[in-house]
N, C-alpha and C positions, 0 to 999 in steps of 0.2 A: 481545473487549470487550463490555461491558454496556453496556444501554439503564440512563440512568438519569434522574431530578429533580432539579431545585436551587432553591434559593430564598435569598435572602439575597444579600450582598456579600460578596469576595474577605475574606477576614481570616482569624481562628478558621474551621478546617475541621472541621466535625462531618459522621460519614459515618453513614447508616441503613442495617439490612439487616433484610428482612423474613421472618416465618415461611413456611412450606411454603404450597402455592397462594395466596399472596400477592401484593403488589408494592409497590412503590413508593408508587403510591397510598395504603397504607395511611399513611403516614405526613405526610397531607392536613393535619394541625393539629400536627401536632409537626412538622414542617417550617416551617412561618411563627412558629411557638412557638420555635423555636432562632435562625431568623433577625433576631427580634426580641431575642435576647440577644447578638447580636452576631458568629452563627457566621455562614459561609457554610453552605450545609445540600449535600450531597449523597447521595441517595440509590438503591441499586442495585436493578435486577431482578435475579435472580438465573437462573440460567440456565433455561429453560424455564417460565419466569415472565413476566409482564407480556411487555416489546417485543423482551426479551435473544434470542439465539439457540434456537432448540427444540433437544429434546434426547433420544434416543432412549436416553444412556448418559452418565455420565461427573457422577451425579447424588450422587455419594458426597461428604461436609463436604468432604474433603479436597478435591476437585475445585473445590467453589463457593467454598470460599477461597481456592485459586489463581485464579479470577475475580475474586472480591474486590481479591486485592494488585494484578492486573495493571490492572484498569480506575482503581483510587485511585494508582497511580503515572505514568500517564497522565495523570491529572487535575491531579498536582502535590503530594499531599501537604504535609508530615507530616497527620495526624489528630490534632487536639485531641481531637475527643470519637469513639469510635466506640458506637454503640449496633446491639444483634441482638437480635430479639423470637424465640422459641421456635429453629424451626431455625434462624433469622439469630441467634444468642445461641452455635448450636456452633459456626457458622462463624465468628464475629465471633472466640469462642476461639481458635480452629484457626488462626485469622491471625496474631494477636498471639503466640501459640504458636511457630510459626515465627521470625516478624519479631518480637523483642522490641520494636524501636523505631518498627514501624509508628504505634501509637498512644500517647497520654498519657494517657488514661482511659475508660474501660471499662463500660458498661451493659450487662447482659445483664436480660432480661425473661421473666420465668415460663421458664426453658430446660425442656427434657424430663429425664425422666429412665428411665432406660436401662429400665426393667420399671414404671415408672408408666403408659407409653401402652400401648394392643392397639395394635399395628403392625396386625395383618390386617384388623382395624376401621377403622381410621384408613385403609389403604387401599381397601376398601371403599367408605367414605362419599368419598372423594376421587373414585375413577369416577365415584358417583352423582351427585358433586354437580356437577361440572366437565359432566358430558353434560346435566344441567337447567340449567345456568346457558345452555346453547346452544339446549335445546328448549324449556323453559319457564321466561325469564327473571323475570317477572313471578308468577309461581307461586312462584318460589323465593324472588325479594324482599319476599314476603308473610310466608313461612314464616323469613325469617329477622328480620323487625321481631317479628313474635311473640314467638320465641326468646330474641329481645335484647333486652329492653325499654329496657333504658340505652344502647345506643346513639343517635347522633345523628343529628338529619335528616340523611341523603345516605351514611350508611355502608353502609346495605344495598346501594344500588345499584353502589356500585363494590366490596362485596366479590362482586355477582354480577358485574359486568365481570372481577376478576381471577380469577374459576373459569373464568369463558370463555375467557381469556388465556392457563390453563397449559397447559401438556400434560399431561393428566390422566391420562393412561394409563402415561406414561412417568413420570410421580412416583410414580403407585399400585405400579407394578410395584418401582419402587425401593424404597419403604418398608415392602413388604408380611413379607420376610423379616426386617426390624427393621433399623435403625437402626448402624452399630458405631461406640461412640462409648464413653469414659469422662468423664460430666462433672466428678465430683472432681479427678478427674486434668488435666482441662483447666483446673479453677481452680484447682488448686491452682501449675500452672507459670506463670498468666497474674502476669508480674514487672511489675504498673503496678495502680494506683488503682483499684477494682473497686466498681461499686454494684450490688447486683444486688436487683431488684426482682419480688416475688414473688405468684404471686394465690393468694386464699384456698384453701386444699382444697376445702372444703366448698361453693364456689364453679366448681369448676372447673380447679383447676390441674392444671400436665402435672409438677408436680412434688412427688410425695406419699408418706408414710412413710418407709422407711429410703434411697428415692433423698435425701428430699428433706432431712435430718439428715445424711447425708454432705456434700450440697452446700455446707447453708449451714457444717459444719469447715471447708471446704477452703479457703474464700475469705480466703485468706492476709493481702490489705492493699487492705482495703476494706470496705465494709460492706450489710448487710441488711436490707431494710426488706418488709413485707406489706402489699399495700393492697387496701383492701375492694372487687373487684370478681372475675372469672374470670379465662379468660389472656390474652385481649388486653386487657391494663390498659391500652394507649394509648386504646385505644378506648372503653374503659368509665368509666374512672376517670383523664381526662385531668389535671384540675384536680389531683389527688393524685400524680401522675406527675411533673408539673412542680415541683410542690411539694420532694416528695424530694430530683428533682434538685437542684434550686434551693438548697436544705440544705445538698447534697454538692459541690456546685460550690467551686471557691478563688475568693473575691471576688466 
């Protein structure tokens, strides 16, 4: 079972799943943002994330979406909405992939794409940054309001709480030989309502050139939208996040 957040009242169940050293947390404003539309919100650590169990192994999509169904059928399901920001975007697939009927509709957020990220970079900067978020917290929350200029008071400090949170060593070492994953393929089988929301290249995104021209073919029934910030658009480009939704939503 996962540690997870909720916000809102029993009704529409919308479920959050967050990118790689992540958590729950992140979804600090799109959680009272959903529950003010009328969902209940729940949102997951994922394994060796935020409060979930650590994890020396067992770090592969496939794994964290078997966390995914087992802790959301616990909780009562079905999912109105599910939403997955980067890695929570293949796992959110990999779900519904499975369980056609887990979900009614479908958010993915800037996903990866298979040869758009340096895996060995990417795990790299994960060691570095998970072991300063524990020795020099305040060094790092400097160095990330810098970086970020659009984010919002209070996002540095809990993205340095959820580097201190994961297991850094054990995600680094998972990622470092790459990812196996087919995104096309994963959208292309997800059989339900798909919005997938994407940040600029030239900004940032984990999904660029011919990843990212496969991806948006494959989104079979649903639609595509680009919004003007990097790849945590929750966090950069809230008010346009909502928006979309809001667009894409029935009623």
């Amino acid at each position: 079972m996962l540690s997870t957040r909720s916000w809102g009242e029993a009704g529409r169940l919308a479920v959050l799943v967050h990118g790689v050293t992540s958590s729950s947390r992140t979804w600090w404003r799109v959680g009272p943002a959903l529950a003010g539309r009328g969902f209940g919100v729940l949102a997951v650590d994922l394994r060796g994330h935020g409060a979930s169990p650590r994890a020396a192994a067992g770090l592969a999509v496939a794994d964290l979406a078997d966390d995914v169904a087992e802790t959301v059928a616990v909780a009562g399901g079905p999912v109105d909405l599910l939403v997955g920001h980067s890695l929570g975007a293949l796992v959110a697939l990999e779900v519904v992939g499975r369980h056609p009927r887990f979900a009614r509709r479908l958010v993915v957020e800037d996903p990866p794409g298979a040869v758009s990220v340096d895996w060995a970079g990417l795990a790299a900067g994960i060691e570095a940054d998970s072991a300063r978020a524990v020795a020099d917290p305040e060094g790092l929350r400097r160095d990330l309001l810098a970086a970020n200029p659009a984010w919002p008071p209070g996002e540095a400090e809990r993205r340095v709480a959820d580097l201190a949170d994961c297991d850094g060593r054990a995600i680094a070492d998972a990622v470092r030989p790459g990812v196996a994953f087919d995104l096309p393929a994963l959208l292309a089988a997800a059989r339900l309502p798909v919005l997938m929301l994407l940040a600029e290249e030239a900004l940032g995104s984990n999904l660029t050139g011919l990843d990212r021209k496969a991806a948006v073919e494959a989104v079979a029934e649903g639609a595509t939208r680009v919004l003007p910030a990097g790849h945590s658009l929750h966090r950069e480009a809230l008010d346009p996040w909502l928006a979309a939704l809001d667009a894409w939503l029935p009623g």
